[in-house]
N, C-alpha and C positions, 0 to 999 in steps of 0.2 A: 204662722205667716212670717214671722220675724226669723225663721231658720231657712225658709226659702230663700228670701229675699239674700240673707247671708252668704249662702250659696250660691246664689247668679252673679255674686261678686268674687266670686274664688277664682282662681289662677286654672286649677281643674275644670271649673265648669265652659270654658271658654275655650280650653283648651279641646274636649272632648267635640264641643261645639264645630272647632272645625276641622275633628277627624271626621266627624258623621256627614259635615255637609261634602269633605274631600270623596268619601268614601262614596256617596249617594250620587255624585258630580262620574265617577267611574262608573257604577252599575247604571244611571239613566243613558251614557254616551253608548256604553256596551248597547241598552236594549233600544235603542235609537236608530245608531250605524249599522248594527249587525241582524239584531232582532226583527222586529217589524218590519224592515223592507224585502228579508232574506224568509218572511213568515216564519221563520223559526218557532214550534211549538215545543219547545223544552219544558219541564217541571216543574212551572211557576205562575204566581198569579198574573205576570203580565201576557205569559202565552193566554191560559185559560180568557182574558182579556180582549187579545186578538182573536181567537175563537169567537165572543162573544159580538164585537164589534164586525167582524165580519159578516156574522148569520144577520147583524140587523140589517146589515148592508145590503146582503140578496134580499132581506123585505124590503128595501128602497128608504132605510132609515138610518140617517148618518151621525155614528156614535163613537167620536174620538177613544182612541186607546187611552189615552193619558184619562179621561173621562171614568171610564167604566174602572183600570187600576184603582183610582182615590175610593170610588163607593165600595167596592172590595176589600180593599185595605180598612175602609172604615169599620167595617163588621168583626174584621179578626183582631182590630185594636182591641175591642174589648176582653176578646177572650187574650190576648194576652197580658193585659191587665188583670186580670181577674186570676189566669191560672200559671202564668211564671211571676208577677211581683211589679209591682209600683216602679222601679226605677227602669228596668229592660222597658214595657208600657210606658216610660212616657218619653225614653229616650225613640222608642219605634212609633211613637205617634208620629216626633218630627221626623224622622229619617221616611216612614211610609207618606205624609203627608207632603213632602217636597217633590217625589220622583214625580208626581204629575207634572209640576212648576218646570222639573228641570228636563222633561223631555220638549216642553216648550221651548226652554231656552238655547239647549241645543239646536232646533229648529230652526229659533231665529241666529244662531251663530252660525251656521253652518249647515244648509237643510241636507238631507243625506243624497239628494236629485244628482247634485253638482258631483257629488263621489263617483258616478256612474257612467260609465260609457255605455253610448247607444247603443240597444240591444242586452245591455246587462239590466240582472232581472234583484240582483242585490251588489252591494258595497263591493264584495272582492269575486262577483261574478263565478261565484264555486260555494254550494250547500256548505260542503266539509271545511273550507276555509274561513268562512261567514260563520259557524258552530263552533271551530276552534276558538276565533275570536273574541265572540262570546264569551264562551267557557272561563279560558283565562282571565278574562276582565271582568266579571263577574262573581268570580273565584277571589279573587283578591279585594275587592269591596267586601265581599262577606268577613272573607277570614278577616281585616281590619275591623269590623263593625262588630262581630262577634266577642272579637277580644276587648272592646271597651263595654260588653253586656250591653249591645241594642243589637239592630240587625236591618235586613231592607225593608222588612213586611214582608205582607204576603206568605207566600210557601216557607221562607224562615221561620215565622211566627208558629206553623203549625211545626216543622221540622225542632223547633225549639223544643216544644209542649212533649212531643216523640221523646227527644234528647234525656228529658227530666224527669218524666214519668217512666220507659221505657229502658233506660239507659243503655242506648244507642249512641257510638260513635252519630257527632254533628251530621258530618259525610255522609251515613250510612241511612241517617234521617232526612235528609235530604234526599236522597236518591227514593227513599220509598214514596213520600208523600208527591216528590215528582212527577213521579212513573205513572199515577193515578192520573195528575192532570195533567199530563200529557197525553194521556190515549183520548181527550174532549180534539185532538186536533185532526182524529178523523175525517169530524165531520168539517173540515175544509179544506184539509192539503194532502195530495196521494199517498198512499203507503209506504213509496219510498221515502217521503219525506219525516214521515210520524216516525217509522223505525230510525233515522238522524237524528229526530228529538229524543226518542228514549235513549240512545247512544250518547247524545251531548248531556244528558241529565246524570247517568251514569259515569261520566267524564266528569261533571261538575261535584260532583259527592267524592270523587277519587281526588280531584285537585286541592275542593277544600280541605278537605281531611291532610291533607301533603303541606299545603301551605299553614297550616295550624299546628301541626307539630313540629314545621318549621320554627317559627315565632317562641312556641313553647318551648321549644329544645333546653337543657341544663344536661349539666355533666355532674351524673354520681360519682365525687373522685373517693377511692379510699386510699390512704395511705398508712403501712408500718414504717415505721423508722423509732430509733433510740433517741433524738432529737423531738419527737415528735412536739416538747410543750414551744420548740419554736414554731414549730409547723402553725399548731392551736394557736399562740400570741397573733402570730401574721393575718392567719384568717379571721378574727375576730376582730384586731386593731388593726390593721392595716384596710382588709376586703368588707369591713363591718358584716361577715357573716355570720350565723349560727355552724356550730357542727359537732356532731358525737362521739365518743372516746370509747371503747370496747378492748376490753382484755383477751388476746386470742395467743392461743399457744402453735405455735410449731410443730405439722403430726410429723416430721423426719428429726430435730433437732430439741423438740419438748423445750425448747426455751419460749419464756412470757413475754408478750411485746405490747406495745398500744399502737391498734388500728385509730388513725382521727378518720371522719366519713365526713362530707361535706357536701350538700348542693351549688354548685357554682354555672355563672353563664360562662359561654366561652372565651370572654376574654380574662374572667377572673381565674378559670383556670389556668392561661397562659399565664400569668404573674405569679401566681402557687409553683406551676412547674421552673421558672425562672428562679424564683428565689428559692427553691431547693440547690436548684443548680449553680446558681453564685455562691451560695454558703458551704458548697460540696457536702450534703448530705445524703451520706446513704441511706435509700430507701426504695422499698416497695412498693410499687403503685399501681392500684387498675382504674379504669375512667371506664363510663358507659355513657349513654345518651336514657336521657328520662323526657320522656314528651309531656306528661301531667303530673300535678303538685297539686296535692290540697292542702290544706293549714296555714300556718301562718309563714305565706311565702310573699314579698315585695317585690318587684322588679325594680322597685328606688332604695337604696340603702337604709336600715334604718337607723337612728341616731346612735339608738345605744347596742345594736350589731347582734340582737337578740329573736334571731327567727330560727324557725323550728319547721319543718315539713311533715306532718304527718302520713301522710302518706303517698305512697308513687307511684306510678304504673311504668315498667322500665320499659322502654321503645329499643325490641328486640332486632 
């Protein structure tokens, strides 16, 4: 109890607090503005949702969307408690628990009526621009929420479970687990419109995936040079980074050199390639983009400049 409590007073927990609610405040406006008045039935629990609220509705029984997301969302809290880990579950209780609040609240800030010119049947009066909409804005809550390990619920939750069990690109989990509840939108919007939601659900898996290894991007630099232990001092005191040393020989010239290899973001590579070039040092150099890092990699420096990446998957 006494480590909770520790933690609601951290600088991190406050801070994550209001990435989730920024992030949540985006995907409710997305499925608000664009979603539900454009019936959009894309790859997620708040289509399957509209589906559901709808059918009540031709029984003559009126069942808020926002309503029926929260009881849905309730059921898959558990399994993602249970099968990704205590911290993702309980960062997605609150991030699934708010979107019903916050489709409310857009509501009352702004109902989506007022968006509309007479005779427009959604926000930007076009399926495909209502979908792009979407897409985008939704795309970008995820990919923010993902990268502090929560998510929006719903279809995340299971697209999650896919991810870790399966090991499926995020995107690619996405898109499957979508695809399924999007064909539930048969049964109330024409064919042309279902075939938009599985298009916008496969857009949505291709954005995330785009904007996530955006975020993640790092640059594999290597570098040989005869200077190299300045190269080593700079990147270790200077960029507080880890980086490894390798003895590689020359196959035209047989002379021994030391390659240093380094993970760096891009603006620490900018200052590596700088200060080669103020101290005019010759050297070799190739840089790649690396979209995933496991081990012990920081995004915040650490003290004593002692990180180490196990391993990479280089983004070709």
């Amino acid at each position: 109890m006494n480590s909770i409590l520790k933690y609601l007073g951290t600088f991190k927990f406050w801070k994550e607090l209001f990435i989730m609610t920024a992030g949540m405040m985006i995907a409710a406006g997305a499925v608000y503005y664009f979603m539900i008045p454009g019936k959009l039935v894309l790859g997620s629990i708040t289509g399957l949702s509209i589906v559901i609220s709808n059918l009540f509705g031709m029984a003559g029984i009126t069942i808020k969307v926002s309503v029926v997301v929260t009881v849905i969302n309730a059921v898959l809290l558990l399994l993602a408690w249970m099968l990704i880990g205590k911290e993702f579950g309980a960062k997605t209780v609150y991030t699934a628990l708010i979107l019903g609040p916050l489709l409310e609240l857009w509501e009352k800030i702004c109902p989506y009526q007022r968006l509309m010119e007479p005779g427009m049947t959604s926000v930007m009066g076009d399926p495909l621009l209502d979908l792009i909409c979407f897409v985008l804005l939704v795309s970008i809550s995820q990919t923010i929420l993902f990268r502090i390990n929560a998510s929006t619920g719903g279809l995340d939750i299971l697209a999650k479970i896919v991810n870790k069990y399966l090991h499926l690109d995020i995107g690619v989990s996405v898109t499957v687990a979508g695809a399924v509840i999007c064909c539930t939108a048969f049964a109330i919007n024409p064919f042309r419109l279902v075939v938009t939601g599985l298009v916008g659900t496969w857009l949505n898996g291709l954005a995330l995936d785009h904007f996530t290894a955006s975020l993640n991007k790092r640059k594999r630099v290597c570098i040989i040079a005869k200077d190299h232990e300045l190269i080593r001092e700079f990147i270790i005191d200077k960029l507080h980074r880890g980086c490894s040393m390798y003895e590689v020989k020359g196959g035209f010239s047989g002379e021994v050199n030391i390659e240093v290899q380094a993970l760096l973001t891009q603006d620490e590579f900018a200052k590596v390639m700088n200060f080669i070039r103020t101290r005019n040092i010759q050297a070799f150099i190739t840089a790649g983009n690396v979209s995933e890092i496991y081990g012990l990699w920081n995004k915040e420096h650490r003290k004593n400049g002692k990180e180490t990446a196990r391993q990479i998957k280089l983004d070709n």
